[in-house]
C-alpha positions in Angstrom: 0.0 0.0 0.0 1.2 3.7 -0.6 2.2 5.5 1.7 0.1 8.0 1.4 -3.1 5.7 1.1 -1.6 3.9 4.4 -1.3 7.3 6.5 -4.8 8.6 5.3 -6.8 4.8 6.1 -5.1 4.8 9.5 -6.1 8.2 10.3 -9.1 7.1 9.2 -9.5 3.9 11.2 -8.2 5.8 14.4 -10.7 8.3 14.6 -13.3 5.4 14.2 -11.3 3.7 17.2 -11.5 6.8 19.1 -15.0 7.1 19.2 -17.2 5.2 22.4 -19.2 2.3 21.8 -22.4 4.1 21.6 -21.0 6.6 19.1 -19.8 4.0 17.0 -23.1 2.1 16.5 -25.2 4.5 16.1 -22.9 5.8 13.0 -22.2 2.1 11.5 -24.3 -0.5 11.3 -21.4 -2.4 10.5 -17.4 -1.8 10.4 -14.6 -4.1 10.1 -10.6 -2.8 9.9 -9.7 -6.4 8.9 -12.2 -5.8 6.2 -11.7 -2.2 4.9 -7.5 -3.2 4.7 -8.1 -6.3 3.1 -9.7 -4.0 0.3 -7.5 -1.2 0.4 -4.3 -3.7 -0.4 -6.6 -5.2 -3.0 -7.5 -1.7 -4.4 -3.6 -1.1 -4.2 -2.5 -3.4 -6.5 -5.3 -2.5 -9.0 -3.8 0.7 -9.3 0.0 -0.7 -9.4 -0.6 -2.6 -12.1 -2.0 0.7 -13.9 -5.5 0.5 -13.8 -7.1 4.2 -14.4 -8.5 5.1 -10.9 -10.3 8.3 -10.8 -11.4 7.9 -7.2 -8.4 6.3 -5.6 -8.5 5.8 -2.2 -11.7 8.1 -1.6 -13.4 6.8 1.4 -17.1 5.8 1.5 -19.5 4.9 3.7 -22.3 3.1 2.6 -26.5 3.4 3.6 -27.3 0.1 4.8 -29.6 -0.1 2.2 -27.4 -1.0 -0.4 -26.1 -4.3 -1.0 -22.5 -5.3 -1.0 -21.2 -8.8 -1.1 -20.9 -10.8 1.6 -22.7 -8.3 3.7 -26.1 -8.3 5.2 -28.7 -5.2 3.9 -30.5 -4.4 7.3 -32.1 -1.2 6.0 -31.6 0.0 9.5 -34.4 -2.5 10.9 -34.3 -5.4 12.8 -36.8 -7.2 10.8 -34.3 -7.3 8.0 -31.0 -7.9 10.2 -31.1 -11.8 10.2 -31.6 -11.8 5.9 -28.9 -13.6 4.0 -25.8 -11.8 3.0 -25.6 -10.0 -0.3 -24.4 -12.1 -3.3 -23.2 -9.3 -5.2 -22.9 -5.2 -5.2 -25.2 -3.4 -5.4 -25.0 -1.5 -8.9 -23.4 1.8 -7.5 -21.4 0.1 -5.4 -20.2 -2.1 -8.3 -19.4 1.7 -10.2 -17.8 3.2 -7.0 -15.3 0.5 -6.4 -14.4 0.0 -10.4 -13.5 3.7 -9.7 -11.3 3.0 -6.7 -13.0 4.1 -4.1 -12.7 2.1 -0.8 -15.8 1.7 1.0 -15.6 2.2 4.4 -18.1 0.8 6.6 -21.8 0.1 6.3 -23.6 3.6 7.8 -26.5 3.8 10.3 -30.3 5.2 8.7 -33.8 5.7 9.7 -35.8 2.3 9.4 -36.0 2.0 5.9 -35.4 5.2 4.9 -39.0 6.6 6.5 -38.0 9.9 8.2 -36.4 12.7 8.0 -35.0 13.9 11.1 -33.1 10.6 11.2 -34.0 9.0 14.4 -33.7 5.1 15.2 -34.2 3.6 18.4 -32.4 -0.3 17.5 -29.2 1.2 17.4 -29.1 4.7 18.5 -29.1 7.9 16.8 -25.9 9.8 16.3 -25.4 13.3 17.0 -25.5 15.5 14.3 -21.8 16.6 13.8 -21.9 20.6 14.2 -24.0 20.7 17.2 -23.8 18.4 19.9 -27.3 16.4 20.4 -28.4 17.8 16.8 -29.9 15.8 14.9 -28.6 13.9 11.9 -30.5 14.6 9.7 -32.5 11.6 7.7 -32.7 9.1 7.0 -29.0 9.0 5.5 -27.9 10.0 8.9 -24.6 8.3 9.3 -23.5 8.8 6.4 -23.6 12.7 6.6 -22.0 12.3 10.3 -19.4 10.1 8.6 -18.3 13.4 6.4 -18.9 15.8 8.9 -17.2 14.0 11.3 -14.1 13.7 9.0 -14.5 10.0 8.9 -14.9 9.7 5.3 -14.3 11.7 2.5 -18.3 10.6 1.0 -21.1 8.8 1.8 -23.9 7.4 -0.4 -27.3 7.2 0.7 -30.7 7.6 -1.0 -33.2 10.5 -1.0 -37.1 9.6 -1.3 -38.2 13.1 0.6 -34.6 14.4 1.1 -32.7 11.8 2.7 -30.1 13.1 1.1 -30.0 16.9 1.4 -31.5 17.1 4.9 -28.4 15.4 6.7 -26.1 17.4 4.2 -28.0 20.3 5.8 -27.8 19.3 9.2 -23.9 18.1 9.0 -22.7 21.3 6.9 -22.1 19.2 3.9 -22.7 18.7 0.0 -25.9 16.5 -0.7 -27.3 16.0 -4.3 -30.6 14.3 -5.1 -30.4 13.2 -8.9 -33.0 12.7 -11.4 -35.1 9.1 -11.2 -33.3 7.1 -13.8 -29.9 8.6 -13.6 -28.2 5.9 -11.2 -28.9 2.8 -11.4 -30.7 1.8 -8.2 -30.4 -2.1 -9.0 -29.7 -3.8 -5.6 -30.7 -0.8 -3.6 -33.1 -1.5 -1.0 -37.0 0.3 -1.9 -39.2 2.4 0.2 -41.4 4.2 -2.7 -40.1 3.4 -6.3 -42.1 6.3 -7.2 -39.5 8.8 -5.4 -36.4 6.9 -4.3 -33.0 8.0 -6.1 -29.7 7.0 -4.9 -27.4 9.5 -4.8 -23.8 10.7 -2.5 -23.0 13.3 0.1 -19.4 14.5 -0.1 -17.1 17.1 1.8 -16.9 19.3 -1.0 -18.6 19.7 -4.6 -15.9 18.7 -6.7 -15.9 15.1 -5.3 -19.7 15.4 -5.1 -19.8 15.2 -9.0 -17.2 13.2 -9.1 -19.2 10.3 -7.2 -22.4 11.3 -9.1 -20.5 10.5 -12.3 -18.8 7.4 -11.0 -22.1 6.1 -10.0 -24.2 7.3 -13.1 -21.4 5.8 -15.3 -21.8 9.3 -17.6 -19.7 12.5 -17.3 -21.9 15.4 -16.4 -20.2 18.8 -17.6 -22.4 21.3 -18.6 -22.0 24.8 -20.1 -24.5 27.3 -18.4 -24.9 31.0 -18.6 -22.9 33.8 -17.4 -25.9 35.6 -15.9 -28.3 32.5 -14.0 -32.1 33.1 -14.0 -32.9 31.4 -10.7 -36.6 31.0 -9.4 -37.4 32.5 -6.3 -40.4 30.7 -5.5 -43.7 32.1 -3.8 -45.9 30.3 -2.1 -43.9 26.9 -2.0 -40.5 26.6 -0.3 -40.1 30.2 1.0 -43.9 30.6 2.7 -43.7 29.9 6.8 -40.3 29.5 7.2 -38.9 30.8 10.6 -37.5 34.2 11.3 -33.8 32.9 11.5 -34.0 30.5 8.0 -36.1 33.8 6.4 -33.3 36.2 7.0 -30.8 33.3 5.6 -32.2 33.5 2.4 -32.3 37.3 2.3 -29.2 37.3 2.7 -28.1 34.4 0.1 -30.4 36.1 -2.0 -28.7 39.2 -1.7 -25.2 37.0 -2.2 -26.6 35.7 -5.2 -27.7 39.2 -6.8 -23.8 40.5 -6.5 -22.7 37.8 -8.5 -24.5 39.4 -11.7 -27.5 36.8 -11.2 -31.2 37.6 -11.8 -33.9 36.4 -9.2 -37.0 36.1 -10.6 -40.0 35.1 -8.2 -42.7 32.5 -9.7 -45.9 31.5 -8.4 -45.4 27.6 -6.8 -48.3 27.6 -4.8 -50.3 25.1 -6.3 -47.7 23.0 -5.9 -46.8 23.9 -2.4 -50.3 23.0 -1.4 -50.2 19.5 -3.1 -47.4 18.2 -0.4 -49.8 16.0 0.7 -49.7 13.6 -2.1 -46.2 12.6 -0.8 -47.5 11.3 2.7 -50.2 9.0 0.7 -47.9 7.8 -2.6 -45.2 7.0 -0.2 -47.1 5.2 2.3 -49.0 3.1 0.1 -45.9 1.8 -1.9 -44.3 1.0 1.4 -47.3 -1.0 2.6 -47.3 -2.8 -0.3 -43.8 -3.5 0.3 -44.2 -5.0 4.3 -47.8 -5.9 4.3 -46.9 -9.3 5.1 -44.6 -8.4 7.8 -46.8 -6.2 9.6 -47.6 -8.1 12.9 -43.7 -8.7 13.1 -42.9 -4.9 12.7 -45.6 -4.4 15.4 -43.3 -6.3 17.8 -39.5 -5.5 16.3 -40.0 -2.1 14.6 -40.0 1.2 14.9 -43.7 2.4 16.0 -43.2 5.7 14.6 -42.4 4.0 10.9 -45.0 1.7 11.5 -47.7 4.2 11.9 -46.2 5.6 9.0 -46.9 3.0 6.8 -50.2 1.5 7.9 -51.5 5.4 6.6 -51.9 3.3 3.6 -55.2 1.4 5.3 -57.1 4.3 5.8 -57.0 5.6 2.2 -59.4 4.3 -0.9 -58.5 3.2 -4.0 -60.5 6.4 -5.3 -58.1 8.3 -3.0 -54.8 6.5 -4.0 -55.1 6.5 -7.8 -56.5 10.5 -7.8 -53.2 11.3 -5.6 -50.8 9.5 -8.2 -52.8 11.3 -11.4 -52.2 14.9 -9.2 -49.0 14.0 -8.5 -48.5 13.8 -13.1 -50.5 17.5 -12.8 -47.9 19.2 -10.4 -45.4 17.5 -12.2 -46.1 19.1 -15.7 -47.5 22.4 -13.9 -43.6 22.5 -12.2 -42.1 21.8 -15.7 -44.1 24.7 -17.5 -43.0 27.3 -14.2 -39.6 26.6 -14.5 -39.1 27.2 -18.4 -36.6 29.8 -19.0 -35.3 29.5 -15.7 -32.0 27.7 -14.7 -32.9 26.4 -11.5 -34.6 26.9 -8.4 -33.1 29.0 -5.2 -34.8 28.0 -1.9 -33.5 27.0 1.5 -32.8 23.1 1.9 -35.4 23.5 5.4 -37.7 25.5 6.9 -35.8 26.2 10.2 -33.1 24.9 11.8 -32.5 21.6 12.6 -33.6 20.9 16.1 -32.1 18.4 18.5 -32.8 15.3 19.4 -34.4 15.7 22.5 -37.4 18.1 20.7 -37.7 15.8 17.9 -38.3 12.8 20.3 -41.0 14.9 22.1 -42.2 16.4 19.3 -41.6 13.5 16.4 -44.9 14.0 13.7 -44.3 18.0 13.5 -40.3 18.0 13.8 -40.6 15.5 11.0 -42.7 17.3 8.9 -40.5 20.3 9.2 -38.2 18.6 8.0 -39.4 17.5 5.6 -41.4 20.3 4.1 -38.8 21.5 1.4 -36.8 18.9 0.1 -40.1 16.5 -0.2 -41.1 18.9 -2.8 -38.4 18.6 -5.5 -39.5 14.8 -4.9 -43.2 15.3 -5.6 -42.3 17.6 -8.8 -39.8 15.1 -10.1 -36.7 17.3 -10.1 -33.3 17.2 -9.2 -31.6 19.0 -6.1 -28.8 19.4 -4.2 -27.8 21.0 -0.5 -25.2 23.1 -0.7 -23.2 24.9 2.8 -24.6 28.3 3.0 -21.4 30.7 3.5 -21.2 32.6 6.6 -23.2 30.6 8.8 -22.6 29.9 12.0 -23.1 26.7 13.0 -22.0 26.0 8.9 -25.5 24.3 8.4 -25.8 23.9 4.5 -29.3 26.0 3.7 -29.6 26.5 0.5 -31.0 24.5 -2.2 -31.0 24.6 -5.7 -33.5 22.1 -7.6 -34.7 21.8 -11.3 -36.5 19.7 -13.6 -35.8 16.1 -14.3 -32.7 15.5 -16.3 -31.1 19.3 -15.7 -28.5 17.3 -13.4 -25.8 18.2 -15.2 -26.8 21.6 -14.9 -27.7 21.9 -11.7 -23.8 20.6 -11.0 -22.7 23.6 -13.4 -24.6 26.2 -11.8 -23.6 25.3 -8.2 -20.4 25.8 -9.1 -20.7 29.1 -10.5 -22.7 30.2 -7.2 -19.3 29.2 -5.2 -17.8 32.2 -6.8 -17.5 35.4 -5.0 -17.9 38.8 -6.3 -14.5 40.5 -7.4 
């Protein structure tokens, strides 16, 4: 192994070692030294025999929600924790690995993806890592601790409602929800086919696209204008937030306008009103997913996701098929608002992330919060990503830009240019 990759893995594995028992479960579900070397020495050789290896030694955690060979995919529940080993990878992970990347430990998540604030009571829930007793963020949550922690350089996770970009908000990192159809999500654990994406989280946004690309198997370079047209938009995303997250976006928004940008505000609020389709397309593909483990999840699972998913019982067919044909309207009505526009500028959440302890007391309306933003870029069938918001102290990352399906590329493009600074 090189010495460099050798000083950087045992850094690495050190910090892991350092952290307390408790810490240390409630970021992995599983983590083996003997295993991540054994790869590492393997990934060595690879790359002394001159294999091209864009990602060398980039460290990733991976959502236990992904397969990997030889390695159980608990989906962060104990009804699936005694299931057979993995034969194979997991598409992404198959991409990841052919790039060099070394994975590095299977991270922590909601139950099966099914909230947003991150919580899990099997194996604990980390703190988030800027404040202590924050939350994580979910349901990716250790993979975004991971990052912010300085354990790995990435994580991947998946975003149905914002997995992705709600920890990256709530650990101060990069988080990019891609386009359904992009990755391939081929041995990736389901919760709603209808919204989940797999996607990564990264420490900074050149390694963010990096990872997207390595996992889409496509380069994604765009060319986009000097001066961005960027939706502000009224009456979905930016309606009720809270006093603090309101002046943070007058003041990216402000930001924005010195780099030569043009905000234009456009009318969202029929689709801001139509966030309830979400709570009933999601929960009815789930049920349809564990309706025959029901009584078991009743006596090993988490109550809060179980509530979550019997939803589906009290709705009609009548009900169910007129949410998925509104769900096509907002899609097409979000297309036609967001023609000649670049993207979409709005904060990642609503407020803050809270801690813990008031989303435990408070878990239904904490959740929802959470959820508010980032669960509309799924319902509209866009693309997103969290990006840190500069200046802010703790260095949450609140502000999102989203666009229409396919503008990934884009998107990837125009945060970049947004990174500049005036002068």
């Amino acid at each position: 192994m090189s010495a460099d990759l050798q000083t950087k893995l045992d850094t690495a594995l050190a910090r892991v070692a350092s952290l307390s028992e408790a810490e240390r479960r409630a970021i992995f579900t599983e983590f083996s030294p003997e295993r991540i070397r054994a790869e590492a020495e393997a990934l060595q050789a690879r790359h002394a025999d001159g294999e091209d290896l864009p990602l060398l030694g980039t460290l990733v955690s991976v959502k236990d929600l992904y397969d990997e060979s030889g390695q159980v995919t608990g989906a962060g529940s104990r009804l699936l924790a005694e299931r057979a080993p993995a034969g194979r990878d997991s598409t992404a992970v198959a991409r990841l690995k052919a790039a060099g990347a070394l994975m590095f430990g299977r991270s922590s998540m909601s139950e099966f993806a099914y909230s947003g604030v991150g919580l899990n009571p099997h194996h604990g829930t980390p703190s988030g890592a800027l404040v202590a007793g924050g939350i994580p963020g979910g349901s990716s949550s250790g993979a975004a601790v991971c990052v912010g922690r300085g354990l790995t350089d990435a994580g991947i996770g998946s975003d149905t409602g914002g997995s992705l970009r709600i920890p990256a908000a709530a650990n101060g990192i990069w988080g990019f929800k891609p386009s359904q159809g992009l990755i391939d999500d081929s041995g990736v654990h389901p919760l709603a086919p209808s919204f989940d994406v797999a996607g990564p989280m990264a420490r900074d946004l050149a390694l963010l696209k990096a990872l997207v690309e390595a996992m889409a198997g496509q380069s994604l370079d765009a060319e986009v204008p000097q001066k961005l047209r960027l939706a502000i938009p009224q009456g979905a995303f930016t309606d009720a937030l809270s006093d603090a997250v309101a002046a943070l976006f007058e003041a990216e928004k402000a930001r924005i306008a010195a780099l030569g940008h043009e905000l234009v505000a456009v009318d969202m609020s029929e689709i801001g009103a139509a966030i309830g389709l979400n709570r009933i397309i999601v929960s009815v593909e789930a049920h349809k997913i564990y309706a025959d483990d029901l009584e078991r999840l009743a006596q090993v699972g988490d109550p809060r996701v179980l509530s979550r998913i019997r939803f589906a019982e009290t709705l009609s067919r009548d009900e169910i098929a007129q949410a998925y044909a509104r769900r096509a309207e907002i899609i097409a009505r979000f297309d036609a608002a967001m023609a000649g526009m670049d993207a979409l500028l709005a904060p990642t959440l609503m407020r803050l992330p809270p801690s813990i302890a008031e989303v435990e007391a408070d878990f239904d309306r904490m959740n929802m919060q959470m959820l508010r933003n980032t669960s509309l870029v799924n319902l509209v069938d866009g693309c997103a990503l969290a990006m840190p918001t500069p200046g802010l102290e703790p260095g949450y990352a609140m502000t999102m830009l989203a666009g229409v399906k396919g503008a990934d590329a884009a998107l990837l493009a125009i945060a970049a240019a947004l990174e500049a600074r005036p002068g």
